[in-house]
N, C-alpha and C positions, 0 to 999 in steps of 0.2 A: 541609401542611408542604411547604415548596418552596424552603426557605435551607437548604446545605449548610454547616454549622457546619465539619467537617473532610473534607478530600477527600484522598485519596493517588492520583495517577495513572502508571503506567506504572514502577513501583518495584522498582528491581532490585537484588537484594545476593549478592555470592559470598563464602564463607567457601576461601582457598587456590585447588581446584580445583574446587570443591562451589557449582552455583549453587543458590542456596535459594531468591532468589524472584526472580520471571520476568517482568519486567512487570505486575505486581501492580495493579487497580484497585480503590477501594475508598470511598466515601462516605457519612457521616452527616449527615442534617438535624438542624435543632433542635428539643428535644422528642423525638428517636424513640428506641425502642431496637432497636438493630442487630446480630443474634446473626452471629458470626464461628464457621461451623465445619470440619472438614476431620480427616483422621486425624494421628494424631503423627506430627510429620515433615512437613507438608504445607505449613509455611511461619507457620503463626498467632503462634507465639511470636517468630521476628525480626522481622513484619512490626508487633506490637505493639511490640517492643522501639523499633523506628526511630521510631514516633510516641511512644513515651513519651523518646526520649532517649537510652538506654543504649546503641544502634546508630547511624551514620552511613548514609544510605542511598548506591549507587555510582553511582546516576543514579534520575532521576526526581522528580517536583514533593509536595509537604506544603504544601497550605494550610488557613491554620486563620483564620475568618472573612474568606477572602476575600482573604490576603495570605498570599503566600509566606514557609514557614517553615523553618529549618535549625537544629534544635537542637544544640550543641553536646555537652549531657549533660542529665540527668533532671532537674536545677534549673531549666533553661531551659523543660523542656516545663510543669514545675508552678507554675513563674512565667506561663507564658501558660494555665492552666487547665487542662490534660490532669492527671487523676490515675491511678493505677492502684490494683487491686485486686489479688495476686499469688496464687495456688491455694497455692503455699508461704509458710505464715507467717515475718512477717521482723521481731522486733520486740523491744525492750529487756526482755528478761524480769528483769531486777534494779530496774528501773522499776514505778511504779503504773500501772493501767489507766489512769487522767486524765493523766499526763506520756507514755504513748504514743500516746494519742490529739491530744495539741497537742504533740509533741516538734519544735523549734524556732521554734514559735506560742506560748509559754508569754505570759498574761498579767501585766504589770507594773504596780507602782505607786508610784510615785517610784523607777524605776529599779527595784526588787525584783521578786522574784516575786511576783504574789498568790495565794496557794494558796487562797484561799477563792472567789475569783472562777474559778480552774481546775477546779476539784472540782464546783463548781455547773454551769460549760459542760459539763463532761462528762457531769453527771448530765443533764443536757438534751439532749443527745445522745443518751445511751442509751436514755432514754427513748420519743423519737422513735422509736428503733429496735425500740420495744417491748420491752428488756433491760430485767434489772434488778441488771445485774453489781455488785459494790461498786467503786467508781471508784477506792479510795483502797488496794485492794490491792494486791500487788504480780502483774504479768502471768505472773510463775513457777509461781502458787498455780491459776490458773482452767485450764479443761479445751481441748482444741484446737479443741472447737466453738466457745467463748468467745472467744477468742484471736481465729476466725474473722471474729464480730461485731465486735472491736475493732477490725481492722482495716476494717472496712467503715464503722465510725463515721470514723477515723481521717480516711478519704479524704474523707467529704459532710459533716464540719466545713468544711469552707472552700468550699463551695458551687462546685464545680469545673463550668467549660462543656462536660470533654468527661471521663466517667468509664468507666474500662477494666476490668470484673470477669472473670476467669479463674478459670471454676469454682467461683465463690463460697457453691456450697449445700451442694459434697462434703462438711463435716463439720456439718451444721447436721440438727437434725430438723426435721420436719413445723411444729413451728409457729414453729421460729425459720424457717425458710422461707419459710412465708405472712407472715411480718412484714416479709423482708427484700422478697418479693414487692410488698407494699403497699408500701413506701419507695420502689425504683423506679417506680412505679406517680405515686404525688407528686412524686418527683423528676423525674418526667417532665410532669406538666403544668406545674412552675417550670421547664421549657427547655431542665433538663438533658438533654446527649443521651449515651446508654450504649450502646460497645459488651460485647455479650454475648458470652464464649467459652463452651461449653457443647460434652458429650456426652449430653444429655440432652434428649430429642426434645421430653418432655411440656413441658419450658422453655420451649422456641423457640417451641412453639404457644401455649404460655400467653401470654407477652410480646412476643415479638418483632415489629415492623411489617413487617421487613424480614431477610432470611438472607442471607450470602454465604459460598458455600460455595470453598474452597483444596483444590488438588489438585496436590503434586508442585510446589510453590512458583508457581504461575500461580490467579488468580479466575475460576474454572469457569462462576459463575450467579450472579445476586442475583433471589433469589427476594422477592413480596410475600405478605406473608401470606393470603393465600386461595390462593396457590399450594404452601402447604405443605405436605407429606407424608411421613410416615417412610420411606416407599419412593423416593420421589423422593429426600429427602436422602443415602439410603444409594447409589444410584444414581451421583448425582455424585459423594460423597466417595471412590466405590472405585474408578468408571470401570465404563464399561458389558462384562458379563459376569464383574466381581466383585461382583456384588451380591447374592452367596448368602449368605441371615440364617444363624446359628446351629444346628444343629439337633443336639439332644442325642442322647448315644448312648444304646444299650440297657444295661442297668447286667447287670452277672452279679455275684452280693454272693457271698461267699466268707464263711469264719470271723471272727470278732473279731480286732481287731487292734491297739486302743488302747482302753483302758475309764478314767473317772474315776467315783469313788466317795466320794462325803459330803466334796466339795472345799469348805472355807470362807474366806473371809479377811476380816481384820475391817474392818468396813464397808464391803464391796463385795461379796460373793459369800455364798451362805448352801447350802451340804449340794449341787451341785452334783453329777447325777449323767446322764453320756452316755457313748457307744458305739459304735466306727467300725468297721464289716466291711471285708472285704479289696474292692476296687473300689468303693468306698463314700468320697462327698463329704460330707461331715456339714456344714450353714452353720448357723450361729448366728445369731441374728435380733433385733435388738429395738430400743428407742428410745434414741436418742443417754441415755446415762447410764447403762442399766441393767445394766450390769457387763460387758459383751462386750469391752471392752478389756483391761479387768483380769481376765479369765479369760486370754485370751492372754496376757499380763503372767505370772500366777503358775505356769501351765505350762511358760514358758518362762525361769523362776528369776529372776523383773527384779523380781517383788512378790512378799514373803511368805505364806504361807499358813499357816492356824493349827490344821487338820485336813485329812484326806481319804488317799486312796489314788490314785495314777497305776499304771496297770498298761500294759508296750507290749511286745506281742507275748507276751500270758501269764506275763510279767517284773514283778516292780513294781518301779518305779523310784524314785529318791529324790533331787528338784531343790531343789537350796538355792541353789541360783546358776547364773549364763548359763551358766559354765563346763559343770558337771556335764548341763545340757540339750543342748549340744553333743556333750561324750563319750557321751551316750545317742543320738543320733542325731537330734536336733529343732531343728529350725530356724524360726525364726519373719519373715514379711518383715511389718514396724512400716505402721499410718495414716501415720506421718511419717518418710516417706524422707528428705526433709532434714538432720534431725539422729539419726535411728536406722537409717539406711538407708547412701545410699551413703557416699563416702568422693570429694569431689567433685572434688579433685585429683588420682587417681590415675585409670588409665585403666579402660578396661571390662573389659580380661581381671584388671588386678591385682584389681578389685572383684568380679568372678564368683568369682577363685581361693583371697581371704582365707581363711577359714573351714578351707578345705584346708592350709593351711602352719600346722604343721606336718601332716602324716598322706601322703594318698595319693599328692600331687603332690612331697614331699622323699622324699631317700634317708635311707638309715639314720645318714649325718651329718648329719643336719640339713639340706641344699645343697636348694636347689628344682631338679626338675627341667623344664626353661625348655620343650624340646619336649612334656612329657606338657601343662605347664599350659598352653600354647601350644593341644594339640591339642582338651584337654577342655573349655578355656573356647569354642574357637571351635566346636564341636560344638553345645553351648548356643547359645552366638550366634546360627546359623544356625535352631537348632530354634524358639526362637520368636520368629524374624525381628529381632530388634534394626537400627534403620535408624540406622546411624552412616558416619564414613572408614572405619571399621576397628578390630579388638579397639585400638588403639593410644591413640585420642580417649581424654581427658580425659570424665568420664561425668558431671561439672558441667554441660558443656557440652549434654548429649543434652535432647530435650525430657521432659516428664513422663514422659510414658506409655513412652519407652524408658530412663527412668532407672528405671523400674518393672518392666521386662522383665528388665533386668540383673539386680534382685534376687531375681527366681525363680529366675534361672539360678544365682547363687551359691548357693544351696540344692540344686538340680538335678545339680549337678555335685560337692555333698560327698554324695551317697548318701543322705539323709536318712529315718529311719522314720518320724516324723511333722513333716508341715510345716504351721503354722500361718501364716495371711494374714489380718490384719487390714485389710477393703477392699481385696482384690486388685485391680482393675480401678480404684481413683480416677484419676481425670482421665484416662484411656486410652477411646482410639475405637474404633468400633464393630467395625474388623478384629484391632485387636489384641486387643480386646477376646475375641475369641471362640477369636483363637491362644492367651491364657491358659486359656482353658475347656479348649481340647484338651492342652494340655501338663499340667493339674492331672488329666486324666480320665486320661494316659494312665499319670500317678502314681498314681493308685487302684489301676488296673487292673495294676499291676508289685507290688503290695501297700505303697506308701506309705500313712499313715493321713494323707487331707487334711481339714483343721480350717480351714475360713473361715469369717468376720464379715464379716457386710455390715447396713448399711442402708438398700439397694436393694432395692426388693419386688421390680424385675422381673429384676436377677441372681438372687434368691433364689429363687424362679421357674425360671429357664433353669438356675439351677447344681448346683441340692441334690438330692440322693438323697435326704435325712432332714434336717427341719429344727429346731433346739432353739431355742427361744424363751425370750426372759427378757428379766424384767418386777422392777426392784427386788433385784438382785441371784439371784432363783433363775429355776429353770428352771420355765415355766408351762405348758409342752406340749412335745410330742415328735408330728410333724406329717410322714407320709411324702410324700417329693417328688409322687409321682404322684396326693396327696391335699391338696395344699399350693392354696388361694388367699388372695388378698389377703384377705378379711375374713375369715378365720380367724386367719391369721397375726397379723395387727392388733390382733382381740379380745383373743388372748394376751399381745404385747406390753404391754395397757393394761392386762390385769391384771384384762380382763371375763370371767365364766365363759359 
């Protein structure tokens, strides 16, 4: 490979006062895939934004086969071939899976729609993709790992020269993974060339030809693949002498402190029963589908349940709704910040301080009080580093992984007895990654009850004290952190004895 399909050289963009990116250099051949990584904050998301369109660069060259290119917005860049893949789903959910997959591509015939020739491209589509979604559903009805696939179909319908994935495995399991694997894999010897956004090391080594690593809005390295290594990566992306991995602390487990007891709900969950000591991370584990969402869900009053017992702090409790989860003291941060999470107009402190108004930050009229919420939001802020201007930013605006930060702190800062995190860490790198591990350990340890879902083996790994497995909506093991490996964890999840 030796034709640069798209090159960006010396690409500079300031937001106000704030420069983001620094001379930025950046190129893909054709045929390769080219992983793009760096911590939140390091420049990846404007520097994609400007080659997809959505951003203006302030100086610096985009060429795209060899001719100088200036997109005016995202039609421009998908009209010369750039598509993008977005880590937040963004898509017509009152629409069928086959009209968001060609939504302004629709097939005509004599002027009309043809819905029979649409519904067949998409089936062929998904196919390819080794799905077997029903095309002619509507996108409201399927799950956010589904969701994820449609849009991935969405994009290599139209056989795009330069395709942009961000994150695109975060809600996908094991073998929608290897499938979406294999499709890059083809899309790559037809010439397509993709870059890859990724915090996820085993990715980069699997696919990647080539890595270029962002640090602090400047391109650090462009590593080739026989130079790659999780040490190295972590190396550059934090700058030399932060590149201290994780390392967990010693757990001191205390009394119980949240107990569920024969929890069910219908057709998701079945007699559901675990138990969280005082300094005690409890992670939930299993394969995309097998109820870990909708246990968070009906804990936290958003999905009915049709038995069981919650007990919190030797209390039982009784949640019929978000509300009464709240007035108990539970807090839950959503897989999808987007639409359950922030609040993308308002700034970071008013999005920390929500939850709080009315209770600790109003006076007894009702009035917020502006300096306590002022003080307690930026308290948070500061504890687990949120990289923004200031509590003041618009929190639409923050990248993932710090629009992620903010929503621990909104929990963090209403005092919460148990907090639930479905996928705490998605899309967040490797530093921040580990300021959540200490900010959730250090709520263990004050006697919050902490309840995560992941379906990362190797958070699940580094994070859990005790981990509860399920498989088909029940719990199929109960598996102590310090006795927890992958092929146990696994076996359980699948439901093998």
């Amino acid at each position: 490979m030796n034709q640069a399909v798209l090159e960006v050289k010396k690409i500079h963009k300031t937001f106000g006062e704030v420069s983001v990116l620094k001379g930025v250099d950046f190129d893909i051949q054709k045929g390769e895939i080219h992983a793009l990584v760096g911590e939140n904050g390091a420049g990846k998301s404007t520097l994609i934004k400007i080659i997809s369109g959505v951003y203006t660069r302030d100086s610096g060259f985009l060429h795209l086969e060899g001719k100088e290119m200036s997109f005016a917005n995202p039609k421009d860049a998908m009209d010369a071939g750039i598509r993008v893949i977005h880590q937040e789903i963004n898509m017509a959910q009152t629409l069928t899976v086959a009209e968001n997959i060609f939504l302004g591509n629709y097939p005509t015939r004599h002027g009309i729609i043809d819905w029979k020739e649409l519904y067949k491209n998409a089936r062929k589509v998904m196919e390819i993709l080794g799905d077997s979604i029903d095309v002619e559903q509507k996108v409201s009805k399927v799950s956010i790992a589904e969701q994820q696939m449609i849009e991935i179909a969405k994009a290599v319908s139209v056989e795009p020269k330069v395709l942009i994935m961000d994150e695109p495995t975060a809600a996908l399991n094991d073998q929608e993974t290897e499938s979406l694997f294999e499709l890059l894999e083809s899309l790559k010897k037809k010439g397509v060339s993709i870059i890859y956004i990724t915090h996820r090391f085993s990715e980069i080594c699997r696919l990647a030809d080539r890595v270029t690593v962002l640090r602090d809005g400047e391109s650090v390295a462009t590593l080739t693949k026989a130079e790659i290594s999780d040490d190295l990566l972590v190396k550059l992306m934090v700058g030399e002498g932060k590149a201290a991995r994780y390392i967990k602390r010693e757990t001191r487990k205390g009394g119980e402190i949240f107990r569920i007891e024969g929890l069910s709900a219908e057709g998701s969950l079945n007699n559901i029963r675990l138990s969280i000591r005082r300094g005690e991370i409890a992670v939930v584990f299993g394969l995309v589908g097998a109820g870990q969402t909708e246990l968070c869900r009906v804990i936290f009053g958003d999905l009915p349940h049709t038995k069981g017992t919650l007990l919190l702090d030797g209390k039982e409790v009784h949640i019929n709704n978000v509300q009464d989860a709240c007035r108990e003291g539970i807090g839950y941060v959503s897989d999808d910040r987007k639409n359950e999470g922030i609040i993308p107009l308002l700034s970071v402190q008013e999005n920390i301080c929500i939850p709080s108004y009315p209770g600790k930050l109003s006076n007894q009229l009702g009035f917020i009080k502006k300096k306590t919420a002022k003080q307690t939001a930026q308290l948070y802020y500061n504890k687990l580093h949120v990289k923004s201007s200031g509590l003041g930013q618009k929190i639409g605006s923050l990248s993932g992984g710090n629009q992620q930060k903010g929503m621990i702190c909104r929990w963090l800062a209403n005092d919460v007895k148990l907090l639930i995190l479905n996928m705490p860490t998605r899309g967040v790198d490797v530093g921040a990654r580990a300021e959540i591990y200490r900010a959730l350990e250090d709520l263990a340890d004050q006697g919050v009850a902490v309840l995560a879902v992941s379906p990362e083996m190797q958070e699940v790994l580094a994070l859990a004290d005790v981990v509860y497995v399920m498989h088909e909506g029940m719990i199929t093991g109960k598996v102590e952190g310090k006795d927890a490996t992958q092929e146990k964890l696994m076996k359980l999840a699948l439901g093998i004895d």
